[in-house]
C-alpha positions as MATLAB code, in Angstrom:
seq = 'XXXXXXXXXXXXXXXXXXXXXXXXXXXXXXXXXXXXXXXXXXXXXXXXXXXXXXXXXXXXXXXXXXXXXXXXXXXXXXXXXXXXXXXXXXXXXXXXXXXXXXXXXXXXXXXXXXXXXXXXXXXXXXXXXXXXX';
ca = [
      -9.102   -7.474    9.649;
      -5.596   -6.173   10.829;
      -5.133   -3.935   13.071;
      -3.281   -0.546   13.360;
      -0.942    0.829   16.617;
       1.119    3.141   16.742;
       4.439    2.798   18.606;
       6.984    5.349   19.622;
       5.477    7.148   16.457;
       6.200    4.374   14.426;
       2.457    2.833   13.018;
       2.936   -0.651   12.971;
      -0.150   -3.574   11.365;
      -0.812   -6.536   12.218;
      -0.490   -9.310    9.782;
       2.323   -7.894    8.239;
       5.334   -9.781    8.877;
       7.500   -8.199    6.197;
       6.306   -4.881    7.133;
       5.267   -4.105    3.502;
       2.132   -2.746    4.948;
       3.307   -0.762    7.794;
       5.958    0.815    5.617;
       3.089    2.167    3.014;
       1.451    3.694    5.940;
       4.643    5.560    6.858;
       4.696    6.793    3.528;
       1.260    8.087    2.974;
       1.538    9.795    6.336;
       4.034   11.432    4.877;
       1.624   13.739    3.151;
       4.384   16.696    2.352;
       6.276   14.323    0.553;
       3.709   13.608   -1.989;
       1.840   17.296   -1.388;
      -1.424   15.470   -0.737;
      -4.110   16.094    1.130;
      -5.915   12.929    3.416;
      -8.764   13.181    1.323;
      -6.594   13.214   -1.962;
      -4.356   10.265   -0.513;
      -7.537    8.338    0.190;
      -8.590    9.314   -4.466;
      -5.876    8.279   -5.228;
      -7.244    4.223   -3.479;
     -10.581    4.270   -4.587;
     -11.301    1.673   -7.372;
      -9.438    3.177  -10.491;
      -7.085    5.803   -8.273;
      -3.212    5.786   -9.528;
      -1.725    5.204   -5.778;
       1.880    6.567   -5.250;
       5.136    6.194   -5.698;
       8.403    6.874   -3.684;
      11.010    6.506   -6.503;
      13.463    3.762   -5.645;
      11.593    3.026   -2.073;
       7.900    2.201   -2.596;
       4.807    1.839   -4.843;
       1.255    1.129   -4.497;
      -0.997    0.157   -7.327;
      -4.443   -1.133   -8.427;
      -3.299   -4.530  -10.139;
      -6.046   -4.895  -12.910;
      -5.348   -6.203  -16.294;
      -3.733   -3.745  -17.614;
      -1.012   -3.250  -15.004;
      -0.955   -6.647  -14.377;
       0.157   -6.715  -18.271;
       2.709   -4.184  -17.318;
       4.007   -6.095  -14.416;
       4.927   -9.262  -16.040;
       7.026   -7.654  -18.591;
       8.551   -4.875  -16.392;
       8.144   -5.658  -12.910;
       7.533   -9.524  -11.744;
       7.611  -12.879  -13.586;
       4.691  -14.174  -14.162;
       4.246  -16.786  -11.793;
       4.431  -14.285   -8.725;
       1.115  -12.331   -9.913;
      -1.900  -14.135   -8.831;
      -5.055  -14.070  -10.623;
      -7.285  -13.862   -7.052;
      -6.467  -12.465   -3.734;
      -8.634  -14.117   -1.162;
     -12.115  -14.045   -2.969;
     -11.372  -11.088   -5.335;
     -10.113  -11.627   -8.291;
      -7.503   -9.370  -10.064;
      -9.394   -6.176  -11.601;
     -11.677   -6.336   -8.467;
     -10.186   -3.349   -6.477;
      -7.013   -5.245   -5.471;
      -3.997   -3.278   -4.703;
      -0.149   -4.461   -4.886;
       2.090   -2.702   -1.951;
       5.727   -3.082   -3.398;
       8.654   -2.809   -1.464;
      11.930   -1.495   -3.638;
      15.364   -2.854   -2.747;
      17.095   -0.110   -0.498;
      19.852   -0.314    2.370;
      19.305   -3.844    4.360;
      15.451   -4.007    3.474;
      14.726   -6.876    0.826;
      12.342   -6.382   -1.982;
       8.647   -7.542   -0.900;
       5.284   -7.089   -1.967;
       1.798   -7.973   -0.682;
      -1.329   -7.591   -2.474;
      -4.370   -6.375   -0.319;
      -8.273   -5.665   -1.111;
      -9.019   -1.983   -1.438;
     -11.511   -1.496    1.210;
      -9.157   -3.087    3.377;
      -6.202   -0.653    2.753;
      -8.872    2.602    2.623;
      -9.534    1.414    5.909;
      -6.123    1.487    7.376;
      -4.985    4.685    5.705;
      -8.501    6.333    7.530;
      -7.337    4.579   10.789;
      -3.317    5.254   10.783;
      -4.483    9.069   10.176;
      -6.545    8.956   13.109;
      -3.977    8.147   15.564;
      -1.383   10.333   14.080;
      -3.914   13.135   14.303;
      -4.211   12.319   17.410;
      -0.980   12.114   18.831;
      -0.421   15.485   17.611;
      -2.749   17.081   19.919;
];
């Protein structure tokens, strides 16, 4: 399981060498940005939620069949969606993080189990609520 830290108000995750994860994180913190409530962030990643997007910067997504479908026509060839993340299979609460193009950061994307990312959102609220105290 990765972990989450926060440094110089910056959260950071382990296992994340691109960042992809750590950026997300940054962005649902942002909670005026998308006018969203913690509990409304964490509806919009249960099984079935529509996750967010940052026009031009970010987007999160369940990747079941049908955006899956979606992706390979609009998003990513083919050959970069797996079927299976770990020992889920696509469909199976499995959620792409997707990194846009923007100033000297590459595109990127990781895929990550749902419980997993619930999980960090929860814990990179915690410490940001309480380094504001």
């Amino acid at each position: 399981m990765r972990q989450v830290i926060e440094n110089d108000r910056i959260i950071q995750v382990s296992d994340d060498p691109e960042n992809i994860i750590s950026e997300f994180l940054g962005y649902a913190l942002s909670l005026k940005a998308f006018n969203l409530s913690f509990d409304e962030m964490l509806e919009n990643f249960k099984t079935g939620g529509k996750g967010i997007a940052v026009p031009d910067l970010f987007s999160a997504w369940e990747c079941n069949d049908e955006s899956r479908s979606e992706m390979e026509v609009t998003i990513w060839p083919l050959h970069f969606i797996p079927r299976t993340v770990g020992e889920k299979s696509i469909g199976e609460d499995v959620w792409i993080l997707y990194r846009y193009n923007f100033g000297t950061r590459l595109e990127a994307s990781t895929m990550i189990h749902g419980k997993e990312l619930r999980n960090l959102i929860k814990i990179a609220f915690e410490i940001r609520s309480e380094g504001l105290q």
